[in-house]
C-alpha positions, 0 to 999 in steps of 0.5 A: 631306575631313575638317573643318578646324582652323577647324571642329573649333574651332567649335560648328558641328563639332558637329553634323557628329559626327551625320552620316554621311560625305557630309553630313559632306562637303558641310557641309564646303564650305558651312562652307568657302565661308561662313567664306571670306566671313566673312573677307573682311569681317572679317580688316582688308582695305581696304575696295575689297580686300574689295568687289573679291573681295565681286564676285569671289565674286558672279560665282564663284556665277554660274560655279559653276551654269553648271558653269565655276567657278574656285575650288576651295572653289566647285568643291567645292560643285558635289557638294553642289550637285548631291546636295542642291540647295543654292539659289544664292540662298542663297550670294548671301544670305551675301555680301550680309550680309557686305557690310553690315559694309563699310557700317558697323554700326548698325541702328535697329530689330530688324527692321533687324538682322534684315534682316543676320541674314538675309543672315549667319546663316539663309543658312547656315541654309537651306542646312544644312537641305537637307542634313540633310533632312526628309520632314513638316515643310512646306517653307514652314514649314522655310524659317522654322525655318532662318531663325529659327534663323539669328536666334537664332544670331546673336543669341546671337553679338551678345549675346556680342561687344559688347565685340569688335565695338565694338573694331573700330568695330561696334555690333550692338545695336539703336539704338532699344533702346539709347536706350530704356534711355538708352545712347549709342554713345558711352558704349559706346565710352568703355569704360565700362558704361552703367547702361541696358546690362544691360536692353538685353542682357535684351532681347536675351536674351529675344528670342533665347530667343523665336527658339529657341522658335519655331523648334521649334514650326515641325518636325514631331516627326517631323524632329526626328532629321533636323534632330538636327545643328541642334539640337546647335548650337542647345542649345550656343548657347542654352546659352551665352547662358543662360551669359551672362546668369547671369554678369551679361552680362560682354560688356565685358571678353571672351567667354564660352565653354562647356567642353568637357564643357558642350558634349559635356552639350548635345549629349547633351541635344539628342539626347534632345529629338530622339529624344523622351526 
């Protein structure tokens, strides 16, 4: 198997150029099954559609470890399944933060948005980490490392999608942290920048830079090779954040992206952190 369009157009292929092939393999079918539950959530179907195959893909997991799955991107995780012990409870996570975008997004507190970020982000997270390995890091504290990772991930993703997400009726910013800043979500809406936005986003900033950090001091150096593909995503993403905010947080009128060499620099950059340089 081969990475697909889909994935060599994402930071998440990057990582995949540190694996050998069958790690390479089996992130394909983890990428494969959590892009597909990503769509259905995202691609405009009516709402009953969407929670019909939500459930659809509930009772798939359910068949995939008793061995009778159906679909084929389910059955091409039973290898992955079966060499590095991916936890079900995981792809069940991924559906249900999926399905809280059917309920409307708003979430009062961090915590709150937190709550999603699990289910959407550090599920993904704590399935890659099994197939990355490590050997010194306790297994309790690499658990916490993949889900503040997912943490930062996303919330680098909300930081840059404001004015896409709100586009489509979503606001991710914490309720509490726009009213602090005297922001409404109906100003948001409007089109028009509130004054208080740019401190909201600081405060995100800040936070997402918190969750990277974090993350890191949980690994033993040791794990640093092991987890190299994690920390390639990681460095491109926490790079454009740190691209966003140098730009004045233009989050209104389209996404920021990273070239390609900026990219491929990032990259270089995690492996030298990886290997101790």
């Amino acid at each position: 198997m081969t990475a697909s369009g889909a994935e060599k157009g994402s930071n998440f292929f990057l990582g995949f150029l540190f694996l050998p092939r069958a790690k390479r393999e089996a992130l394909s079918a983890v990428y494969a099954y959590c892009r597909l539950i990503d769509d259905i959530v995202d691609s405009g179907l009516p709402e009953d559609e969407a929670r019909r195959r939500l459930d659809f893909w509930r009772a798939e997991v359910e068949r995939l470890y008793a061995g009778t799955a159906e679909h084929p991107i389910a059955r091409a995780l039973e290898r992955p399944i079966a060499d590095y012990g991916l936890p079900k409870a995981e792809l069940l996570e991924m559906i249900r933060g999926c399905a809280l975008d059917l309920e409307g997004a708003r979430y009062e507190t961090i915590a709150d948005l937190e709550g999603y970020m699990r289910g959407v982000a550090s599920s993904v997270g704590l399935l890659c980490v099994r197939v990355f390995g490590w050997s010194r890091t306790p297994e309790e504290r690499m658990r916490e490392f993949a889900i503040t990772f997912g943490y930062a991930f996303q919330l680098t993703n909300i930081v840059r999608d404001v004015g896409a997400d709100l586009a489509i009726g979503r606001v991710y910013l914490p309720l509490a942290d726009l009213r602090a800043e005297g922001v409404s979500v109906e100003e948001l809406e409007s089109g028009r920048r509130p004054v208080g936005l740019d401190a909201v986003l600081e405060t995100q900033y800040r936070r997402a830079k918190g969750y990277y950090a974090k993350a890191r001091a949980l690994v033993d150096p040791a794990d640093r090779k092991s987890l190299l593909p994690a920390e390639v995503m990681a460095h491109v993403y926490e790079g454009l954040l740190d691209e966003i905010k140098e730009r004045g947080y233009p989050v209104l009128t389209g996404k920021t992206r990273l070239s390609r060499g900026r990219k491929l620099a990032l990259a270089l950059r995690a492996w030298r952190y990886c290997h101790g340089l």
